[in-house]
C-alpha positions in Angstrom: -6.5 1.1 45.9 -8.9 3.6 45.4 -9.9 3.9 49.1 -6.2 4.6 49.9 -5.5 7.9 47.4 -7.0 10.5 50.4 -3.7 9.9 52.2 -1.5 10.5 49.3 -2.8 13.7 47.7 0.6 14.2 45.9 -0.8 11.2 43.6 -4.1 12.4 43.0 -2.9 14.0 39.5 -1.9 10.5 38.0 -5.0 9.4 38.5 -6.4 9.2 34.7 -10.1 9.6 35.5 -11.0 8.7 31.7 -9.7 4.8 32.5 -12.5 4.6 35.0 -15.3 2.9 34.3 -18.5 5.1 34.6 -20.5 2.8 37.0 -16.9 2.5 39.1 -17.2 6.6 39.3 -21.3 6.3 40.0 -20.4 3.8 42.7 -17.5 5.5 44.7 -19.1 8.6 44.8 -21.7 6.6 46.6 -18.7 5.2 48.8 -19.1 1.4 47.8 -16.5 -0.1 45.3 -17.4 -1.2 42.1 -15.4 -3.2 39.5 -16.6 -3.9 36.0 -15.8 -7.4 34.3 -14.1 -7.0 31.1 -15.0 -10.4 30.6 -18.7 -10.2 30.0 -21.0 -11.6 32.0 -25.2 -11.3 33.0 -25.1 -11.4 36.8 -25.2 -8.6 38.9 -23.4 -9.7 41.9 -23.7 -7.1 45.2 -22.7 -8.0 48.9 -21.6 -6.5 51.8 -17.9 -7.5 52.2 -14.7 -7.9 49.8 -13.8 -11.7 50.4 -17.9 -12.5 50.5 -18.5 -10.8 47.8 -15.4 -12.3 45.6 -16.8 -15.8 47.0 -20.1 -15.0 45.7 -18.5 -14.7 42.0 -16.0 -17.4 42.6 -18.9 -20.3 43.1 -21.6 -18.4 40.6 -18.4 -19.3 38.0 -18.4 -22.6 39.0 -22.2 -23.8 38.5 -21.7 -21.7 35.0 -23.1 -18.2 35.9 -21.3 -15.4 34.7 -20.9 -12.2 36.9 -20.2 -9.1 35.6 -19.1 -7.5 37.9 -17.8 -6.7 41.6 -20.1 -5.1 44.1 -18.9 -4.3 47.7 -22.0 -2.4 49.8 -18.4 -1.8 52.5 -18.7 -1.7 56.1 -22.5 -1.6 56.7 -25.7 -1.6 55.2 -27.8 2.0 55.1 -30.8 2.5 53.2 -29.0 5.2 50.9 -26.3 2.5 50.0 -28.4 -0.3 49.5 -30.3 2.4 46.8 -27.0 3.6 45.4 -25.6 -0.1 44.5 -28.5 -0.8 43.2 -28.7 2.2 40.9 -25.3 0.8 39.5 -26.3 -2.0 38.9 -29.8 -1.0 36.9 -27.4 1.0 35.0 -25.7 -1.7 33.8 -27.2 -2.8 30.6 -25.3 -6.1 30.7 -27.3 -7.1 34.0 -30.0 -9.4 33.6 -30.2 -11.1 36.7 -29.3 -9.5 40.4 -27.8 -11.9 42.9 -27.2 -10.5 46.3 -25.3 -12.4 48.8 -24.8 -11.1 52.3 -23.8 -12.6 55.8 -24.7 -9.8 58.4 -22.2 -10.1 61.2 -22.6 -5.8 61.6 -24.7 -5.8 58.9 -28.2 -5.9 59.6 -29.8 -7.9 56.8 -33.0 -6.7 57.5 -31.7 -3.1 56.8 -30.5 -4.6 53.6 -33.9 -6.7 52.9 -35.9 -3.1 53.6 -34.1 -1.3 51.0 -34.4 -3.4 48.5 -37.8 -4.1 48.9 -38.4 -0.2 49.2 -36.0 0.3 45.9 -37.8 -2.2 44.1 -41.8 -1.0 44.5 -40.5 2.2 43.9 -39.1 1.1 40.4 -42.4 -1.1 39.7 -44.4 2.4 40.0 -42.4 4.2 38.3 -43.3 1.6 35.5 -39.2 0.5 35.3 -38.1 -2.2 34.2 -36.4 -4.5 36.4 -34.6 -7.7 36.5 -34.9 -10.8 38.8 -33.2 -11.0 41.8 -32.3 -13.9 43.8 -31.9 -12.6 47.4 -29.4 -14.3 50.3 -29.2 -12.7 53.2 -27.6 -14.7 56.5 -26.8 -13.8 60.1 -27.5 -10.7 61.9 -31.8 -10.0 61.6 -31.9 -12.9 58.6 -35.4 -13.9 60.2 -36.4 -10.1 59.8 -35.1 -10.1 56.5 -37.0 -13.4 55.1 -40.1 -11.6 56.6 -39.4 -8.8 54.8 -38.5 -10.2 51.3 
């Protein structure tokens, strides 16, 4: 666990940085955790929680998407990681299709909503390309959010 190597500094020089996966590095640096698919996959999947965000792929697999990857925003939503997982994921030339699937208990979801919809006018005048996104967003300011999206 990635999260876990700051309390065992003694093991920070096995750590072969060349097996990491360059959106993994872009993406911890940002303090979210990232996994690449070595399976393939078209979906960029992104949520705010491990087991939420595992569900997400889980079911996707089962109607015959294919993620390709793991996306977990962590403990709360901040306009600054809302940007950087969605930087990672942009990166990703295997995305075509964004699926974000969050239920805010802490999380705000309007927080959430804001920076994507802030991320994504941003990209459109900057003249970047961008993929579709189907946005989910439950719980904690979901009304705010739908306004919002």
């Amino acid at each position: 666990d990635p999260f876990a190597t700051h309390r065992h500094p003694n093991l920070a020089e096995l750590v072969d940085s060349s097996e990491t996966h360059p959106l993994e590095a872009q993406a911890a640096k940002a303090g979210l955790f990232y996994h690449k698919s070595r399976r393939g996959g078209n979906i960029g999947c992104y949520g705010y929680g491990a087991g939420s965000a595992m569900s997400t792929m889980d079911v996707l697999a089962v109607v015959g998407g294919k993620p390709t990857n793991f996306l977990d925003g962590g403990g709360g939503a901040t306009e600054a990681n809302v940007r950087a997982a969605l930087d990672v994921l942009m990166n990703d030339p295997d995305v075509e299709v964004v699926f974000v699937n969050t239920f805010g208990g802490l999380t705000k979801t309007e927080l959430i909503a804001d920076g994507i919809v802030r991320f994504l006018r941003e990209r459109k005048e900057a003249g970047k390309a961008t993929p579709p996104f189907v946005i989910r967003l439950r719980g904690t300011g979901e009304n705010e959010a739908r306004e919002i999206v």
